[in-house]
C-alpha positions in Angstrom: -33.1 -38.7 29.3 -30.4 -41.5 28.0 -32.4 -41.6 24.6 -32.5 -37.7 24.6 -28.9 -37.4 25.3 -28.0 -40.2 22.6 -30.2 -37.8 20.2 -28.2 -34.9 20.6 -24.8 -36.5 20.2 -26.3 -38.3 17.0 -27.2 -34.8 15.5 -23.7 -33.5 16.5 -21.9 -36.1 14.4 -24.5 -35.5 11.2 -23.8 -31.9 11.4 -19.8 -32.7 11.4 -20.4 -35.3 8.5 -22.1 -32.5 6.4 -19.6 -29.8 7.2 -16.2 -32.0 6.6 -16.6 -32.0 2.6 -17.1 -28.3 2.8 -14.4 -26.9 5.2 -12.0 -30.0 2.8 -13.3 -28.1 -0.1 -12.3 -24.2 1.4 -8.8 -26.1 2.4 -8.1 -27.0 -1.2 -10.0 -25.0 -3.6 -8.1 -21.9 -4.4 -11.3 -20.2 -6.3 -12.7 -19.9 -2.2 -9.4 -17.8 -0.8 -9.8 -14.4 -1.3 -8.0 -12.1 -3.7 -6.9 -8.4 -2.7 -9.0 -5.8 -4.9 -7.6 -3.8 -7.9 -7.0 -0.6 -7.1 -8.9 1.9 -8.8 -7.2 3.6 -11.9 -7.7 7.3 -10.1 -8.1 7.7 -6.4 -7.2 9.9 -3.2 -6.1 9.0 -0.2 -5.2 10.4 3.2 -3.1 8.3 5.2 -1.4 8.7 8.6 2.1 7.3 9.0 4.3 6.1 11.6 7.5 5.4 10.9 9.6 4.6 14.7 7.7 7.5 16.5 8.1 9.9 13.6 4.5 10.7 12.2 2.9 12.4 9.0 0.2 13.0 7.0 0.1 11.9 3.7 -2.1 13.1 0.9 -1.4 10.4 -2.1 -3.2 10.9 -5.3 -2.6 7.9 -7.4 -3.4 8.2 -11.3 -2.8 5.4 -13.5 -4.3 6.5 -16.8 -1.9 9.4 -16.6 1.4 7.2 -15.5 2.1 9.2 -12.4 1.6 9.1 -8.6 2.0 11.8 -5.9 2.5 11.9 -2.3 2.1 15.2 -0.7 3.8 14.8 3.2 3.4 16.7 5.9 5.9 16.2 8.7 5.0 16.5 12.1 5.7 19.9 13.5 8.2 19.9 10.3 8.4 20.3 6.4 5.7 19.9 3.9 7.7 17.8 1.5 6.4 16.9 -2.1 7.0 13.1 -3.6 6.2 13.3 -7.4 6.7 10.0 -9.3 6.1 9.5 -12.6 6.3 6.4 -15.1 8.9 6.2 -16.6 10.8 5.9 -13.3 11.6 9.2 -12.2 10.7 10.7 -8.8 11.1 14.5 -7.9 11.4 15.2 -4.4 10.9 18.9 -3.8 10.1 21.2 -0.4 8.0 24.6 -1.9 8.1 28.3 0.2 7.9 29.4 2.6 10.2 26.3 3.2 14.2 26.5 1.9 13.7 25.6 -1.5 15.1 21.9 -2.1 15.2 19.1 -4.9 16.3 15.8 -5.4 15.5 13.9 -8.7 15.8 9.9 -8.4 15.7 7.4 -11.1 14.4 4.2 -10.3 14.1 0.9 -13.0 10.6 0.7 -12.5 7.6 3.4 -13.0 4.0 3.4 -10.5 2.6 0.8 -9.3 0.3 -1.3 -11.5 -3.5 -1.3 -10.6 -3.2 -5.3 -10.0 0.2 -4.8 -7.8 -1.0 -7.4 -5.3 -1.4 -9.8 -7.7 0.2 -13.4 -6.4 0.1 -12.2 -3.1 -0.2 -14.1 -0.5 -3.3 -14.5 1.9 -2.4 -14.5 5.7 -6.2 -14.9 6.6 -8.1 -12.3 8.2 -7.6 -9.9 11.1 -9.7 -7.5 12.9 -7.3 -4.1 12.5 -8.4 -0.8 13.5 -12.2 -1.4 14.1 -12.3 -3.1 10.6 -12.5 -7.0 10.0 -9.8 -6.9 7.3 -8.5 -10.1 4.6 -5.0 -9.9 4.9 -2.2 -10.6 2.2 1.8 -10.3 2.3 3.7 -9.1 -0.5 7.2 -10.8 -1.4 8.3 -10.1 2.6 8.1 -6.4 1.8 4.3 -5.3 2.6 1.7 -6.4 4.5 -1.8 -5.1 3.2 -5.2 -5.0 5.2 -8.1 -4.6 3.1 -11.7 -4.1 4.9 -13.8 -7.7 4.1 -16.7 -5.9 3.6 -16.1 -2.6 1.3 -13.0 -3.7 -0.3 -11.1 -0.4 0.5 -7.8 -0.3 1.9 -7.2 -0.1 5.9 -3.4 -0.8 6.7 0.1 -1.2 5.4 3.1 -2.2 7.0 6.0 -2.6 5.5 9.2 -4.2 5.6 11.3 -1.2 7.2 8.5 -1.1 10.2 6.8 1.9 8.9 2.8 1.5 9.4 0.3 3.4 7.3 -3.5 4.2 8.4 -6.1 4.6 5.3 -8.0 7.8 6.6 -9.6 8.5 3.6 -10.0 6.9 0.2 -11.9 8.9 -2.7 -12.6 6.6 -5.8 -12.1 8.6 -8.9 -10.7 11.8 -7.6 -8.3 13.5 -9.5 -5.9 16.3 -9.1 -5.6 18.9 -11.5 -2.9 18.9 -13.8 -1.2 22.0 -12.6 -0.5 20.7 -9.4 1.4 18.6 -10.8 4.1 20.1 -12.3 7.5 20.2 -10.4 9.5 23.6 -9.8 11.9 25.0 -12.3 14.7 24.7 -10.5 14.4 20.4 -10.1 15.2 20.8 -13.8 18.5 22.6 -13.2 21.2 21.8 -10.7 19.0 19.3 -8.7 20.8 16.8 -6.7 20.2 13.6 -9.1 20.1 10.0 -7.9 20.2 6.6 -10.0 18.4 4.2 -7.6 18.8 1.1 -10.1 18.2 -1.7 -7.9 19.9 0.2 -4.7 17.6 -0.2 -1.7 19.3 1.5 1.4 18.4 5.1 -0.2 14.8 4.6 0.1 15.1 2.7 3.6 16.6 5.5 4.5 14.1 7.8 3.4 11.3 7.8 5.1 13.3 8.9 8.4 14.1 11.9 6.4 10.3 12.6 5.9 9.9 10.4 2.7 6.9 8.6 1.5 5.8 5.4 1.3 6.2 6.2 -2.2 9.7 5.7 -2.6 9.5 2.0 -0.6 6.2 0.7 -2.3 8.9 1.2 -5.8 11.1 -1.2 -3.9 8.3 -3.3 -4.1 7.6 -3.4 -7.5 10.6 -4.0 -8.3 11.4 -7.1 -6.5 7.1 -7.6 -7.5 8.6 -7.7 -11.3 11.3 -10.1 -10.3 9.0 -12.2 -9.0 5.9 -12.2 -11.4 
């Protein structure tokens, strides 16, 4: 029984031998931490939103090739509000009938976000959020990202302001057409008109007013371009 016990013990400090190089080598070798996926150059995505008890649905069509990005919110028990951002920095925000008909154009100093907008993110480690066994990275202190271990595909944002984002849906390659995105006549007229160089408390404030993520993940890139 001594001898037997003796064994065991023996085989349990072998088996730790042979694993110490290795769990060393995941410690130090930064090829073996994981690196958040690309997003796609064209995708759609449904996301539910809760920013402090106020909740919305959020239809966000993201298109690269074509330098602009759209988020299409629906308030709860409110407003369907329209979030059009283009490029070259400028972002219509627009309300359609049979809603009062309102604009707002801002300017910000930095267009979409990049397909590789995580790059030099950090890695948290991983996390089991909302049924999914999810890699986690933080973003210069401004977003926290969940992305699902197995298919790649986004699960979770939170971001700096509190406000927590659910991936519902996410359709690789889907495109809207072009006609949708063309804002109303009258943003091009006597629309309120913003300059949001490098001013942060306009887009905080958004999202209480029924904003999108949108308008804080710009916030992002720009301190992401101060940074890379």
């Amino acid at each position: 029984m001594a001898s037997a016990t003796k064994l065991i013990y023996l085989s349990m400090i072998l088996l730790l031998l042979q694993l110490t190089p290795l769990m060393e080598s995941i410690r130090t070798n930064p090829t073996l931490t994981p690196t958040p996926t690309e997003w796609p150059l064209q995708f759609h995505s449904v996301l539910f939103i809760n920013n402090s008890g106020s909740l919305q649905k959020t239809d966000l069509w993201y298109d690269w090739p074509n330098g602009r990005n759209f988020n299409i919110i629906q308030n709860q028990l409110g407003e369907l509000k329209y979030d059009l951002e283009w490029n070259n920095g400028t972002s219509f925000i627009y309300t359609l009938e049979p809603f009062n008909k309102t604009c707002k154009v801002l300017h910000f100093d930095v267009g979409i976000l990049r397909p590789n907008w995580l790059q030099g993110a950090t890695f948290l480690g991983q996390e089991r959020v909302d049924n999914f066994l999810c890699n986690v990275w933080e973003k210069v202190e401004f977003i926290v990202y969940y992305e699902d271990v197995i298919t790649h595909r986004p699960v979770k944002w939170i971001f700096y302001t509190g406000m927590t984002a659910h991936v519902m849906t996410f359709e690789v390659g889907a495109v809207l057409e072009d006609a949708k995105w063309q804002a109303p006549v009258y943003c091009f007229g006597e629309a309120e008109t913003e300059n949001q160089r490098s001013k942060i408390s306009p887009v905080l404030e958004s999202p209480v007013h029924g904003g999108s993520p949108g308008m804080l993940i710009r916030t992002i890139a720009d301190a992401a371009d101060a940074v890379l």
